[in-house]
C-alpha positions in Angstrom: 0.0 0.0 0.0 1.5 3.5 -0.6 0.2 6.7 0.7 -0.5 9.6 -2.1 1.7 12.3 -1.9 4.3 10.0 -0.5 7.7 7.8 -1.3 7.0 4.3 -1.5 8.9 1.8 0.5 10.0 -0.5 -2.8 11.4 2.8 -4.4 15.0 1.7 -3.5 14.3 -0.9 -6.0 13.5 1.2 -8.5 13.6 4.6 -9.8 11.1 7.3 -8.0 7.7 6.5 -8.7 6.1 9.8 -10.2 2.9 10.1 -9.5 0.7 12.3 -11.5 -3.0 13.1 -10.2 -5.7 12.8 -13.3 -7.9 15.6 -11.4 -11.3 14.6 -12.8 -12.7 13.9 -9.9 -11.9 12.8 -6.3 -8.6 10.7 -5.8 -8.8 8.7 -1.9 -7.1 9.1 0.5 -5.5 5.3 -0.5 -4.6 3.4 -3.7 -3.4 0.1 -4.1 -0.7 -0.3 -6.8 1.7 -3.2 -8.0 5.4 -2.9 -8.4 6.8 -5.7 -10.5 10.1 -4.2 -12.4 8.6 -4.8 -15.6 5.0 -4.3 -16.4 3.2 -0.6 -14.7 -0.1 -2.1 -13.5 -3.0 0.5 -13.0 -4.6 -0.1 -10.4 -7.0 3.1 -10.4 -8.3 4.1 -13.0 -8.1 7.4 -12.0 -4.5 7.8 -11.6 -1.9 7.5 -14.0 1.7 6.5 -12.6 4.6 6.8 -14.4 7.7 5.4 -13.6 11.0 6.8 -14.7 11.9 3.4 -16.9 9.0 3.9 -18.6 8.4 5.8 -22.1 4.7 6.3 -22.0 1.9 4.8 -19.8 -1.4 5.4 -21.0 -3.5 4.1 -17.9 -4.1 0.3 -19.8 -2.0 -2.9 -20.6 -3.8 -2.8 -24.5 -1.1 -2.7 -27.2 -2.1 -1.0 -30.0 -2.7 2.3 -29.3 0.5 4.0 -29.7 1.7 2.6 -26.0 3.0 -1.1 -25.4 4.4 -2.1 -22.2 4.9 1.0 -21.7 6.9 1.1 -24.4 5.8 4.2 -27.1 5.2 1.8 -30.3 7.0 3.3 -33.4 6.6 2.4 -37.5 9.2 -0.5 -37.4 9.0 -1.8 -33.8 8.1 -5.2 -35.7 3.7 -4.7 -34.4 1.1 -3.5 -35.9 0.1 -0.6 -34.0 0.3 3.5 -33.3 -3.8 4.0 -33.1 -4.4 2.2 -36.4 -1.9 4.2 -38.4 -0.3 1.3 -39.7 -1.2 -0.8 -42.1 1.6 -3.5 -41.5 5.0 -2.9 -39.5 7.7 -5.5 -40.9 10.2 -4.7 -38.3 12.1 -2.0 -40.3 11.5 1.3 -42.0 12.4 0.1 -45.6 10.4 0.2 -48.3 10.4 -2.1 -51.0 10.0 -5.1 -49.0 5.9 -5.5 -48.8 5.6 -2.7 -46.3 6.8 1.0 -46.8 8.7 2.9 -44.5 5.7 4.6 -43.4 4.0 1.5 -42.9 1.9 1.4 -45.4 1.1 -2.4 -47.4 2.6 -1.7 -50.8 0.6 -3.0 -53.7 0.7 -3.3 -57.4 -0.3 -0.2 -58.9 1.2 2.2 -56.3 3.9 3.8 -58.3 6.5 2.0 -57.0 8.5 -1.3 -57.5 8.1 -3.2 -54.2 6.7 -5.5 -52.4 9.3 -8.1 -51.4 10.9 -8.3 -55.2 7.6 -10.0 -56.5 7.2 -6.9 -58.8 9.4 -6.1 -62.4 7.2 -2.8 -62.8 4.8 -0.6 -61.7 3.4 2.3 -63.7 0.7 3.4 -60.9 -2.4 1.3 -62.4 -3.6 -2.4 -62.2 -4.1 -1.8 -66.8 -2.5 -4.0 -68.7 -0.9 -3.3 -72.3 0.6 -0.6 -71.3 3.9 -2.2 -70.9 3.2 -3.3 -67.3 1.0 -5.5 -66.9 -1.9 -5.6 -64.0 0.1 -8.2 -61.8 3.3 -5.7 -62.2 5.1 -8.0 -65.1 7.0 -6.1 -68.2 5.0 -7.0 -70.9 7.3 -7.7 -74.1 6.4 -8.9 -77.7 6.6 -12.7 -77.6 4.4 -13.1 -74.4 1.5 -13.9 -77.1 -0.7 -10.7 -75.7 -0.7 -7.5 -77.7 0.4 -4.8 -75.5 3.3 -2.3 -75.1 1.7 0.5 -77.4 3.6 -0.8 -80.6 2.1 -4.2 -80.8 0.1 -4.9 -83.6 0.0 -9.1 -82.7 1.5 -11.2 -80.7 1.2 -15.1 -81.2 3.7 -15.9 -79.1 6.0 -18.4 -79.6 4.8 -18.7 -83.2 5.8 -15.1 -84.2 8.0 -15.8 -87.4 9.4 -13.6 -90.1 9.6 -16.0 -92.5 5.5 -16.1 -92.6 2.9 -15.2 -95.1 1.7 -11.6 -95.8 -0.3 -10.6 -92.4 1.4 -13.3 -90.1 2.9 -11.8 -86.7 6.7 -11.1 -87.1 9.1 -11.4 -84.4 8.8 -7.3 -83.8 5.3 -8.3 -82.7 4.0 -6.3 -86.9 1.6 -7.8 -89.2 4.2 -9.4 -92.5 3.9 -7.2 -95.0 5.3 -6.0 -98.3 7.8 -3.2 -97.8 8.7 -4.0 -94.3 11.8 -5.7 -95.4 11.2 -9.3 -94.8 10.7 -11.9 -97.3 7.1 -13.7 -96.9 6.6 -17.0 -97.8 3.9 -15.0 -100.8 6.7 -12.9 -101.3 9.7 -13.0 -104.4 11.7 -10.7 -102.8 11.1 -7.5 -100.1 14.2 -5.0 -99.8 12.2 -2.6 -97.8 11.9 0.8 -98.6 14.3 0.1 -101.3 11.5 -1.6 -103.4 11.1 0.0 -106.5 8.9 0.2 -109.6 11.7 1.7 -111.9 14.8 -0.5 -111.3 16.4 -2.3 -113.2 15.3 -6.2 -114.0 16.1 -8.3 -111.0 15.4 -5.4 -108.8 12.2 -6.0 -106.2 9.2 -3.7 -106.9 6.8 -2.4 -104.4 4.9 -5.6 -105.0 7.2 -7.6 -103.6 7.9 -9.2 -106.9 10.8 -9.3 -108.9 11.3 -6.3 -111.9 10.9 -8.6 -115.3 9.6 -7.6 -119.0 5.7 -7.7 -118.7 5.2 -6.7 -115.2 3.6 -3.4 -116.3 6.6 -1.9 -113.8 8.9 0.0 -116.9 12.1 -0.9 -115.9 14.9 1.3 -115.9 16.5 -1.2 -119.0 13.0 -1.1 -120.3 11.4 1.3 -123.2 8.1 -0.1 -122.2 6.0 -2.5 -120.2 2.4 -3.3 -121.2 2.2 -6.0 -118.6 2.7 -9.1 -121.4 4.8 -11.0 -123.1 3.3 -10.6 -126.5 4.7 -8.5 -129.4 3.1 -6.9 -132.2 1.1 -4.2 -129.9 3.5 -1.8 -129.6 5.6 -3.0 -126.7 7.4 -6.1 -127.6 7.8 -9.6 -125.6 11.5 -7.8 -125.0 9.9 -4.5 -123.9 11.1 -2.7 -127.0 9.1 -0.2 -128.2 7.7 -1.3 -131.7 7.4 1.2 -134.9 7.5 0.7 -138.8 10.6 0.2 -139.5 12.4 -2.4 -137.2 11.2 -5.4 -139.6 8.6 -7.0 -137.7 4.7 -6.0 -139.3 3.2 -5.2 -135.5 1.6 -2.1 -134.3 2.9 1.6 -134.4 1.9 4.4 -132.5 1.6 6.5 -135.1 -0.1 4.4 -138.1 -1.8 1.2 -136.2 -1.4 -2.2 -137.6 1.4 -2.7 -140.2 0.6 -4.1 -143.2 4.2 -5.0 -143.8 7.7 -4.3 -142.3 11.0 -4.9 -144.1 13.2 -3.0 -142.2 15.9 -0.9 -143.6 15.0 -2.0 -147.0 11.3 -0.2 -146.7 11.0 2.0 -149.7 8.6 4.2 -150.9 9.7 4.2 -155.0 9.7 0.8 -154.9 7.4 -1.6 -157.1 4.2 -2.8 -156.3 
């Protein structure tokens, strides 16, 4: 039993017991307290004793509530506690590991890349395609989903380049013509040098290969009419055809021939 207002005899044990009066209404004359060494027991509620080993002492034994064992709780102490501030308390104050520094669960679309290592990315949302996906995963072009912003397919582990026209290429792009790789449909594909007026042999922006009677006029061509035949102006060599060069076909200027001699055509000569 110890009197208010006076030392206790167990005080050479301890520190000085401090006393501190909660005036809110009328304290006895006597108050029964415990004295362990460890724990602060209250044993009226209307006083609030706090010894000098002590931190805090917030009238309870609860834990919780920003005081444990007298103990003040802090973000890191290893409990989940301070009033309901925390979320989660790991036992540190680093972030990165599941709970932040604050305290706070980390999650999947919180901005940051966290939560024990289970995360590659995080771009602040739970969207995929994007090019982090809703569970935190860089997406990349062979995971057979269409994402990162430049996909236009994705079939996964059958992407090829050496597909047909509109097949998914290994760059995650539909095949086609002019993109520089050669289609199974394809002769040839040189990219964006494909062109309509090179030479034979060259690749034209049909993916096919520049040859006499393509309708592509070749650079070592004097025409193309898109056949092989001769005798309509445009021979099966892609020679332009006019009176004169000794085959009877058809000239610009006077339609059908009627004849062709060559260099032997005459005008004196007899009928």
């Amino acid at each position: 039993v110890a009197e208010i207002g006076q030392t206790n005899p167990l005080a050479t044990a301890w520190n000085t017991i401090h006393i501190t009066l909660r005036l809110n209404r009328n304290i006895p004359q006597k108050s029964t307290i415990t004295l362990d060494g460890v724990s602060c027991i209250q044993a009226d509620e209307r006083l609030d004793f706090r010894y000098d080993t002590e931190q805090c002492d917030d009238s309870n034994m609860l834990d919780g509530d920003g005081c444990s064992d007298c103990l003040i709780e802090f973000c890191g102490d290893g409990v989940v506690n301070n009033k309901g501030t925390e979320e989660c308390d790991d036992g540190n104050i680093a972030s990165g590991d599941g709970c932040t520094s604050g305290c706070i669960t980390e999650f999947c679309g919180d901005g940051i890349v966290n939560n024990g290592g289970t995360e590659e990315c995080d771009d602040g949302n739970d969207a995929s395609g994007d090019g982090c996906s809703s569970d935190c995963v860089i997406e990349f072009c062979g995971d057979g989903i269409v994402n990162n912003k430049t996909e236009t397919c994705d079939d996964g582990d059958d992407n090829t380049d050496s597909g047909a026209t509109g097949s998914c290429t290994t760059v995650c792009r539909r095949q086609r013509c002019g993109d520089g790789l050669e289609a199974t449909d394809e002769e040839c594909d040189d990219g964006t040098l494909n062109t309509d007026t090179g030479a034979e042999g060259t690749c034209t922006t049909a993916c096919t290969f520049q040859i006499c009677g393509d309708s592509y006029r070749g650079s070592d061509e004097e025409c193309d009419d898109g056949n092989e035949d001769s005798g309509d102006g445009c021979s099966s060599a892609c020679v332009i055809e006019f009176c004169g060069d000794g085959t009877v076909n058809y000239d610009v200027d006077i339609g059908l021939e009627d004849c062709d001699d060559g260099a032997t055509n005459t005008d004196t000569g007899a009928k």
